[in-house]
N, C-alpha and C positions, 0 to 999 in steps of 0.2 A: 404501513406501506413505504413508510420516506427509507426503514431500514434496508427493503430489498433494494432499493436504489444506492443507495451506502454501500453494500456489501457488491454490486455490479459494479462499481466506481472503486473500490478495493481490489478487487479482481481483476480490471481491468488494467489498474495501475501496476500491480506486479507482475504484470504478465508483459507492460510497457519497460517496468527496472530491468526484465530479460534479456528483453531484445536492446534496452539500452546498454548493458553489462556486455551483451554479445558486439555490439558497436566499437564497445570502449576497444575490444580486444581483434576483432576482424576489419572493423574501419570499413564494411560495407555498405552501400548505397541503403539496399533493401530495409537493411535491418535498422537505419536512422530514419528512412519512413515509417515504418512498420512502429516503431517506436512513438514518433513525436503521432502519428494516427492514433496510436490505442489511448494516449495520456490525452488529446483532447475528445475524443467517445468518450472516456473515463466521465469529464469535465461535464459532458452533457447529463451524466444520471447522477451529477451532484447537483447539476441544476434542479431536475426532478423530483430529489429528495428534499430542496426549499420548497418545489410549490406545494411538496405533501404538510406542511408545516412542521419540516425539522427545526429544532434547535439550532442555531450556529455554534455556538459555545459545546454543543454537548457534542454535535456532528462533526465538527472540526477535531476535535480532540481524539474520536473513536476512529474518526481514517487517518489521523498521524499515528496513534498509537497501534492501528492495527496492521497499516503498509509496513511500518517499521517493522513487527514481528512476523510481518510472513519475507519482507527481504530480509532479513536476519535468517530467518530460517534457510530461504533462496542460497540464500552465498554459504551457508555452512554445508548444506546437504550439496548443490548445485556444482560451485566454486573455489570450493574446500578452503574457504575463509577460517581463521583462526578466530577464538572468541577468549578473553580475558575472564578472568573471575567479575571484575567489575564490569562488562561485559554484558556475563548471564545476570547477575543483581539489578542492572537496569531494565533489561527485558524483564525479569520479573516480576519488576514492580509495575511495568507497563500491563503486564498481566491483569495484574491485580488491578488496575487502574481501568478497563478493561471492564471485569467484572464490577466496579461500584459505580462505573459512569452506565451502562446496563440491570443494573438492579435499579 
């Protein structure tokens, strides 16, 4: 259970990097609400996945590493962000990192 709470809280937070990304570049009211709103909703189903008895160690880890790869993804497909070789090697390994905190 504490996972589907994880993955709303993942979801939710990239969905806040958007409208923060759109902020950064429109400087609009809206979108600095709409924004600091979704990251603390985010906040509340991270709470949730403590009282399922998440791990902190292992829950922390899995929505740094997983916000990172879906904004990584966001700005590349979205923003037409540039990615380095060392760049994709580190998301890689987040991948993978990804899978062994999951297994």
């Amino acid at each position: 259970m504490w996972l589907i709470y994880l993955a709303i809280l993942v979801i939710l937070e990239c969905i806040a990097d958007i409208f923060t990304k759109e902020h950064s570049i429109k400087r609009t009211a809206w979108t600095f609400i709409l924004a600091v709103s979704l990251y603390a909703t985010a906040n509340v189903s991270y709470l949730m996945s403590m009282r399922h008895n998440s791990k902190l160690a292992i829950s922390a880890n899995i929505f740094s590493v997983s916000t990172g790869i879906i904004a990584t993804f966001i700005g590349v497909v979205i923003y037409k962000e540039n990615l380095t070789s060392l760049h994709i090697t580190g998301i890689s390994l987040g991948c993978i990192s990804l899978i062994l905190l999951l297994s």
